[in-house]
C-alpha positions in Angstrom: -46.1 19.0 -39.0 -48.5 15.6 -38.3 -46.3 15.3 -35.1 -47.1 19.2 -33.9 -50.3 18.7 -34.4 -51.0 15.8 -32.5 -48.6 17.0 -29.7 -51.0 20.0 -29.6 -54.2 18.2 -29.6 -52.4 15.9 -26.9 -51.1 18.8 -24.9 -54.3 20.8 -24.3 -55.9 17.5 -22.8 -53.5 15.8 -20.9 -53.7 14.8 -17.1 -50.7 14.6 -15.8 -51.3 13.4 -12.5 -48.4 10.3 -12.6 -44.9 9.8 -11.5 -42.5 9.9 -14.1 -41.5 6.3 -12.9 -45.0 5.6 -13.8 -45.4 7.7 -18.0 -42.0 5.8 -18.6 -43.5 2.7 -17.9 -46.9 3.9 -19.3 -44.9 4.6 -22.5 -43.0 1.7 -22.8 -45.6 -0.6 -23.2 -47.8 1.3 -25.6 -44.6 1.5 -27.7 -44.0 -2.5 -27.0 -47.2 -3.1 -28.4 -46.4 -1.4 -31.6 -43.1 -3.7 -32.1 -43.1 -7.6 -33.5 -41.1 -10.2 -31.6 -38.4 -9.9 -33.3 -37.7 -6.2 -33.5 -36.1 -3.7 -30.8 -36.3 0.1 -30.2 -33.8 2.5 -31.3 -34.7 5.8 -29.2 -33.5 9.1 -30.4 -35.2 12.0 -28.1 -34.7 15.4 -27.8 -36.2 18.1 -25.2 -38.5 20.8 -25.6 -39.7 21.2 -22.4 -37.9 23.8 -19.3 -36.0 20.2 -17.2 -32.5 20.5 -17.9 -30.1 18.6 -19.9 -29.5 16.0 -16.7 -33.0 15.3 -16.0 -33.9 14.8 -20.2 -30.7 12.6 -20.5 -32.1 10.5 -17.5 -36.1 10.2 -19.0 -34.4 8.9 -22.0 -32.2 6.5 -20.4 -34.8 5.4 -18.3 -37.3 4.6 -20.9 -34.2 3.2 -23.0 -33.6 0.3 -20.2 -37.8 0.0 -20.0 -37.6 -0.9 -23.5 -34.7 -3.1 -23.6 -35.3 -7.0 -25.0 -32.8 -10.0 -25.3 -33.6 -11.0 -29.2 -31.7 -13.2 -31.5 -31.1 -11.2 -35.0 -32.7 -8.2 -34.0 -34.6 -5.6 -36.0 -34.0 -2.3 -34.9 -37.1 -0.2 -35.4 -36.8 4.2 -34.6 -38.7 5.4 -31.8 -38.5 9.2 -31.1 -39.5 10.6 -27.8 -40.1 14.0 -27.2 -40.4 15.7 -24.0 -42.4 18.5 -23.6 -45.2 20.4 -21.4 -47.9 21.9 -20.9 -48.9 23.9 -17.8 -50.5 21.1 -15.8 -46.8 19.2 -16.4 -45.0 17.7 -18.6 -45.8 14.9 -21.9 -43.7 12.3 -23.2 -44.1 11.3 -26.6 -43.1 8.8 -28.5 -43.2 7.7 -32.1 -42.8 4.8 -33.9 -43.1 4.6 -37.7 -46.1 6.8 -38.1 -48.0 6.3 -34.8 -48.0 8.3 -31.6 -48.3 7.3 -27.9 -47.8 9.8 -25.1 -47.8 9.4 -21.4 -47.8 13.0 -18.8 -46.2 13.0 -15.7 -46.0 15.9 -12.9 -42.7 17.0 -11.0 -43.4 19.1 -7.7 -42.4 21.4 -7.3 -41.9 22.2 -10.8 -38.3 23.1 -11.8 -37.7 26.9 -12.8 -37.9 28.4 -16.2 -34.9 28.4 -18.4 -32.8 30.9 -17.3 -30.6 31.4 -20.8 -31.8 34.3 -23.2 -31.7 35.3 -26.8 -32.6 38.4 -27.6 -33.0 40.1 -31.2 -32.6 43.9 -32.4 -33.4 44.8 -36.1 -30.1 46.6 -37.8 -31.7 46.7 -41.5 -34.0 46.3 -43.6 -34.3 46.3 -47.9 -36.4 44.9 -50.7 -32.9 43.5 -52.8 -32.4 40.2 -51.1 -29.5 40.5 -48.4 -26.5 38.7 -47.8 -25.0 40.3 -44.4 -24.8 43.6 -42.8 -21.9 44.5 -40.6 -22.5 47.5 -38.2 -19.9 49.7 -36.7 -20.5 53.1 -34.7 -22.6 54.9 -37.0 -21.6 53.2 -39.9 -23.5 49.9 -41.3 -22.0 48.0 -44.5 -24.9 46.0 -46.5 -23.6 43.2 -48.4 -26.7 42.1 -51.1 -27.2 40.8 -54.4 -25.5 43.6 -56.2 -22.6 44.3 -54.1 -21.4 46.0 -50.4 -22.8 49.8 -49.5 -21.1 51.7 -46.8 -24.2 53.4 -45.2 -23.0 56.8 -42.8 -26.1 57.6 -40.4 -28.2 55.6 -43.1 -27.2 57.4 -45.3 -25.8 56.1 -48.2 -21.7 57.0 -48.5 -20.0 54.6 -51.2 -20.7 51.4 -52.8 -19.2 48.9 -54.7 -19.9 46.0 -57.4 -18.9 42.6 -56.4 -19.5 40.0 -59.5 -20.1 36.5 -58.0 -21.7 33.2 -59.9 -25.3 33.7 -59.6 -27.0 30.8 -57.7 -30.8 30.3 -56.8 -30.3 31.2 -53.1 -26.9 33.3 -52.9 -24.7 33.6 -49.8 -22.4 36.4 -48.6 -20.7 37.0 -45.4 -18.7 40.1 -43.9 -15.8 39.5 -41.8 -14.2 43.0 -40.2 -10.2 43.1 -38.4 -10.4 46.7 -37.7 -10.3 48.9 -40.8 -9.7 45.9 -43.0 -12.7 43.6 -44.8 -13.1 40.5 -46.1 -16.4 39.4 -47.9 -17.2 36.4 -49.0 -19.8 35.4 -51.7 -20.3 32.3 -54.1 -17.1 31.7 -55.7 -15.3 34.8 -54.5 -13.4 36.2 -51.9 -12.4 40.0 -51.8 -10.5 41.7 -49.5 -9.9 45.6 -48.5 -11.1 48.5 -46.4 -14.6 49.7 -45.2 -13.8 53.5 -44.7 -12.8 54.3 -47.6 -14.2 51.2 -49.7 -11.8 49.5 -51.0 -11.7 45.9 -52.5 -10.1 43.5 -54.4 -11.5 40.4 -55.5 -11.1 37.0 -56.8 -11.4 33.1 -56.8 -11.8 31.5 -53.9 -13.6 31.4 -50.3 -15.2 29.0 -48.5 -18.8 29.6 -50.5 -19.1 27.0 -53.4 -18.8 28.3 -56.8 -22.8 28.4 -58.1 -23.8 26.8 -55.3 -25.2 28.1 -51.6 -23.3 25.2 -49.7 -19.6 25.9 -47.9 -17.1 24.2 -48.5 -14.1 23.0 -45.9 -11.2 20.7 -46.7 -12.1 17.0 -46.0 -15.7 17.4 -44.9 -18.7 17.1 -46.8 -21.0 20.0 -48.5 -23.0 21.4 -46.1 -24.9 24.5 -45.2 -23.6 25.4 -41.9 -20.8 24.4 -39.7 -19.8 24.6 -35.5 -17.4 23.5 -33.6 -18.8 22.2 -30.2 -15.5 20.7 -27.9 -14.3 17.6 -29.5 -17.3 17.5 -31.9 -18.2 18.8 -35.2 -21.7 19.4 -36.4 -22.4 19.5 -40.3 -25.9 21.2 -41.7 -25.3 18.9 -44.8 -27.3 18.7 -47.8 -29.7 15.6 -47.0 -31.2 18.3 -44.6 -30.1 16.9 -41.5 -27.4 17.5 -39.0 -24.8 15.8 -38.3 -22.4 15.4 -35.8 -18.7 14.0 -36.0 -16.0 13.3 -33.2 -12.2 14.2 -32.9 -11.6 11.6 -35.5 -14.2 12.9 -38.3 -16.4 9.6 -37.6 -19.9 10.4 -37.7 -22.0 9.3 -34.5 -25.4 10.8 -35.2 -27.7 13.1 -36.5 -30.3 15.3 -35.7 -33.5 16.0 -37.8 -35.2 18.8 -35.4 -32.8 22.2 -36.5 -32.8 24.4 -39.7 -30.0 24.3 -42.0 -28.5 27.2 -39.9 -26.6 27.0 -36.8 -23.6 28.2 -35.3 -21.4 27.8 -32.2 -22.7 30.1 -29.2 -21.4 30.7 -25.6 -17.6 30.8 -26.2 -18.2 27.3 -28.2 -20.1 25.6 -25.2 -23.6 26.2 -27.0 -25.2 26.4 -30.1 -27.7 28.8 -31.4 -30.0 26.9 -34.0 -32.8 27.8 -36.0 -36.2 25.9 -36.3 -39.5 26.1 -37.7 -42.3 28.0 -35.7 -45.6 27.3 -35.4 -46.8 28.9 -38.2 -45.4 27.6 -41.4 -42.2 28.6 -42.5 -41.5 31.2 -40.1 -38.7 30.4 -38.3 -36.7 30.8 -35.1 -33.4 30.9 -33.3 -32.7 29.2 -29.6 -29.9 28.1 -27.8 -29.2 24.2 -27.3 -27.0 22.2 -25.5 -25.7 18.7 -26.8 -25.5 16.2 -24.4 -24.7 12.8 -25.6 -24.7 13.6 -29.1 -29.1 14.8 -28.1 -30.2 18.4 -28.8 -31.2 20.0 -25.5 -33.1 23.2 -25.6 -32.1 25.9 -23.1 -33.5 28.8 -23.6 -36.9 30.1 -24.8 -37.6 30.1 -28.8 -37.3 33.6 -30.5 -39.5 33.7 -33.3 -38.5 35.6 -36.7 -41.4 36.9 -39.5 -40.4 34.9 -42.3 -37.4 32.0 -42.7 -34.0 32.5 -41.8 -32.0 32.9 -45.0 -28.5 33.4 -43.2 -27.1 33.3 -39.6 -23.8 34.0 -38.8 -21.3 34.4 -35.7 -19.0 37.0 -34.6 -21.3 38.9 -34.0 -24.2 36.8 -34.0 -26.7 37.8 -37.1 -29.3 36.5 -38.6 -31.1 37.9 -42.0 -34.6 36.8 -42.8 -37.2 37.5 -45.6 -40.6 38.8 -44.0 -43.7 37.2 -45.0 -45.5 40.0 -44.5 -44.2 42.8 -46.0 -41.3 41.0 -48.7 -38.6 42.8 -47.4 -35.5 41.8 -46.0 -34.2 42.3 -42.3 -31.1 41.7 -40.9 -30.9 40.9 -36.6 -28.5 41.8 -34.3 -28.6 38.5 -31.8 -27.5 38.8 -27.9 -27.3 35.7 -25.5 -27.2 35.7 -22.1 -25.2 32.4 -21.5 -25.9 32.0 -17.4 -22.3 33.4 -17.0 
């Protein structure tokens, strides 16, 4: 939050009347000056401005080789840049340990908006705390706290009790395959029909037993999970996420997202949540990855409240207004660019 604050404060009074040639040399040596003789950067950036994923991966690269030093026994020392804008142009900052340098630069023209779109329509909305809603013609199936209703017009048609172990923060999750059902909450798995409801239950899915993590054979507990080419991404329980190749080797991490994501575009994407700009109300927005670095592609869409579940197939995202107490659950749309 110290870091949004300055950005803002930085934002509102840049000038950006250099070359980027000249901000990534600006920056480099205000972030020199931070380091001892003995110590070298390790950058980490990611993008929240509108330049695409080629011209972010080449500001980073750029400032990487700026940086670069020949030491014997080196001390690496993290330096995260951000990129980002204003409407005068664009900021780069950087920090190191807990100070903050920034440099602005202008590109003419200036490159077009992003052209990728998420959009969100409200389904539902409850005070019991909700799990997952599944919507199909005009019938809707509400999975909360004290089991799955089939709604008819809104109208409540049948319900029935699912018994789970009762965690803090529970987790459910409908999956449909024509008339049949799956649901999934902590600890159980049950299996059936929507129309008529029908289900039978017992040990097992991939929601941990009085927990709100998942669970997958040979990976680690973790929140969320997506499946990006060759690479995995983990929302695992230090809060961070992190990102693993073809051969389950980890290869980085990124601290910017929620503890939701999940593949978007046919697997080429993913749709992450984030924290707004007012505390703890969060939103959703498509990224790229590119070299293991979080690129933004689209604009944010903000929610009321935090995201309490998101998941895929359809895209769907419940979240707990601030406002009002209640619970809504989002249909979410993307336009991909295809």
């Amino acid at each position: 939050m110290a870091l949004r604050g300055l950005l803002l404060i930085f934002l509102c009074c840049a000038v950006g009347g250099q070359t980027l040639d000249d901000a990534v040399r600006t920056l480099a040596g205000k972030v020199s000056a931070h380091l001892a003789p003995n110590e070298t950067a390790h950058l980490t950036s990611r993008n929240l401005s509108t330049l695409g994923p080629g011209d972010a991966n080449k500001i980073h690269a750029a400032l990487e080789r700026t940086l670069r030093k020949r030491v014997r026994n080196p001390a690496a020392v993290d330096v995260v840049l951000t990129i980002s804008e204003d409407v005068r142009g664009y900021v780069l900052v950087a920090k190191i340990r807990q100070d903050v340098e920034m440099a602005a630069f202008r590109i003419d023209p200036a490159p077009a908006r992003p052209k990728l779109m998420v959009e969100k329509r409200m389904m539902w909305e409850q005070e019991a705390p909700l799990l997952d809603v599944a919507l199909i013609d005009d019938q809707i199936l509400v999975l909360d706290i004290n089991g799955l209703t089939r709604y008819e017009h809104r109208a409540p048609a049948e319900s029935v009790p699912i018994a789970a172990s009762t965690t803090r923060d529970p987790r459910g999750r409908i999956e449909l395959a024509g008339e049949s059902l799956t649901v999934y909450v902590s600890g159980t798995a049950c299996q059936g029909t929507w129309k008529t409801l029908a289900l039978t239950c017992g040990t097992g899915g991939d929601i941990s037993s009085g927990r709100d993590t998942l669970e997958s054979s040979g990976w680690p507990l973790h929140y969320s999970y997506a499946q990006i080419g060759a690479e995995t991404l983990l929302a695992q329980i230090d809060g961070r996420a992190h990102i693993y190749d073809a051969d389950r080797k980890a290869t980085g991490t990124i601290d910017e997202w929620g503890s939701d994501f999940i593949a978007a575009c046919s697997g080429t994407r993913i749709l992450a949540t984030g924290s707004g700009d007012r505390e703890s109300r969060d939103f959703v927005a498509l990224y790229d990855l590119t070299n293991r670095t979080p690129v933004r592609v689209s604009d944010p869409v903000e929610f009321p409240g935090p995201v309490t579940a998101l998941w895929e197939s359809p895209a769907r995202a419940v979240v707990r207004n601030l406002s009002t107490g209640r619970y809504e659950a989002y249909s979410l749309t993307m336009d991909c660019g295809r």
